[in-house]
C-alpha positions in Angstrom: 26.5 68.3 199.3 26.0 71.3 197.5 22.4 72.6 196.9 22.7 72.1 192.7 23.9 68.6 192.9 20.9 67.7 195.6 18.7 69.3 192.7 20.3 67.3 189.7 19.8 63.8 191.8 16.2 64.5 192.8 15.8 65.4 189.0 17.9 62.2 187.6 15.4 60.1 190.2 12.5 61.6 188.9 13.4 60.7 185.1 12.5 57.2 186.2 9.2 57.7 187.5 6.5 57.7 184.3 5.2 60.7 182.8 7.4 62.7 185.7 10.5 62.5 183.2 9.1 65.5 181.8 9.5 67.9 184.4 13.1 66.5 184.8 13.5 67.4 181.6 12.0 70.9 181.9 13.6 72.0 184.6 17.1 70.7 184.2 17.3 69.8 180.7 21.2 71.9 180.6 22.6 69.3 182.8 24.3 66.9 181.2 23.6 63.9 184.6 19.8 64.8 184.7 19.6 64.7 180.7 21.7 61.0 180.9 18.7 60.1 183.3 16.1 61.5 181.5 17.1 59.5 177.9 17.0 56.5 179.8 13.7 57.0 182.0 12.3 58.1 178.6 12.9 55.0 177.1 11.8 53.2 180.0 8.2 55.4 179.9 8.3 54.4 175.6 8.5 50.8 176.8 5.9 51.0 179.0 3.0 53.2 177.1 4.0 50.4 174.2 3.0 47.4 176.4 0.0 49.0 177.7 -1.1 49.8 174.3 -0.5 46.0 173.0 -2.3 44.9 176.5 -5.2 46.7 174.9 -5.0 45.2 171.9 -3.4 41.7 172.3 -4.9 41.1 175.4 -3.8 37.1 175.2 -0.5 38.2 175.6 -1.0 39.4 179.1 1.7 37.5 180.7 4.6 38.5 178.6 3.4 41.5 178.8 3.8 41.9 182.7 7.1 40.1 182.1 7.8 43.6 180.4 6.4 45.8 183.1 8.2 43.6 185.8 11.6 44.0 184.1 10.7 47.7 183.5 10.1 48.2 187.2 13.2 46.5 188.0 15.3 49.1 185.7 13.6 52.1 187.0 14.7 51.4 190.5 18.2 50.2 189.5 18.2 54.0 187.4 17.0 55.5 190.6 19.7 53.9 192.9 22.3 55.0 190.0 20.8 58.4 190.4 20.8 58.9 194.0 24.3 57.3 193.7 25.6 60.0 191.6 26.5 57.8 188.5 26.0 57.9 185.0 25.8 54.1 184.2 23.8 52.9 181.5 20.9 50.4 182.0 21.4 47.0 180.5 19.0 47.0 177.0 17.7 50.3 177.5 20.9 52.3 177.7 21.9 51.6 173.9 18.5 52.8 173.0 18.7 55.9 175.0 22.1 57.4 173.9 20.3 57.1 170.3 17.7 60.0 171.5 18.8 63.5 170.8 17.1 65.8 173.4 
């Protein structure tokens, strides 16, 4: 595997890991894979600051919200596995929000 495309997949894997989707971003932000990833670990990171907010707030709601943070775990390693495997394939829910982003 060439040394650019062992780059873009450690960068698409990254996108899914939190606040690490911004160095993704910086540092390949050209690349069309590693930008694919990034829209989606970006809505994946919006997701997640939004339920710890409202866990703050509407702290009743605790439950569903770790529903969310379950199901947002579960995406991030399915975009990860898609990541390492090379592929562009959207996540279910999130991947209609993410081609919405322009970065």
């Amino acid at each position: 595997m060439e040394n650019s495309n062992k780059k873009n997949i450690v960068m698409g894997v990254l996108a899914y890991v939190g606040p690490l989707v911004i160095i993704s971003y910086l540092v390949a932000k050209d690349d069309r894979f590693v930008k694919f990833h990034v829209k989606q670990g970006l809505v994946l990171l919006i997701i997640e600051v939004a339920v710890w907010f409202l866990g703050m707030v509407f702290w009743p709601l605790w439950i569903f919200l770790n529903l969310v943070n379950l199901a947002t775990f579960v995406l991030a390693i399915v975009g990860i596995i898609n990541a390492i495997s090379g592929k562009e394939k959207n996540l279910p829910l999130v991947g209609s929000y993410a081609r919405h982003l322009n970065i």
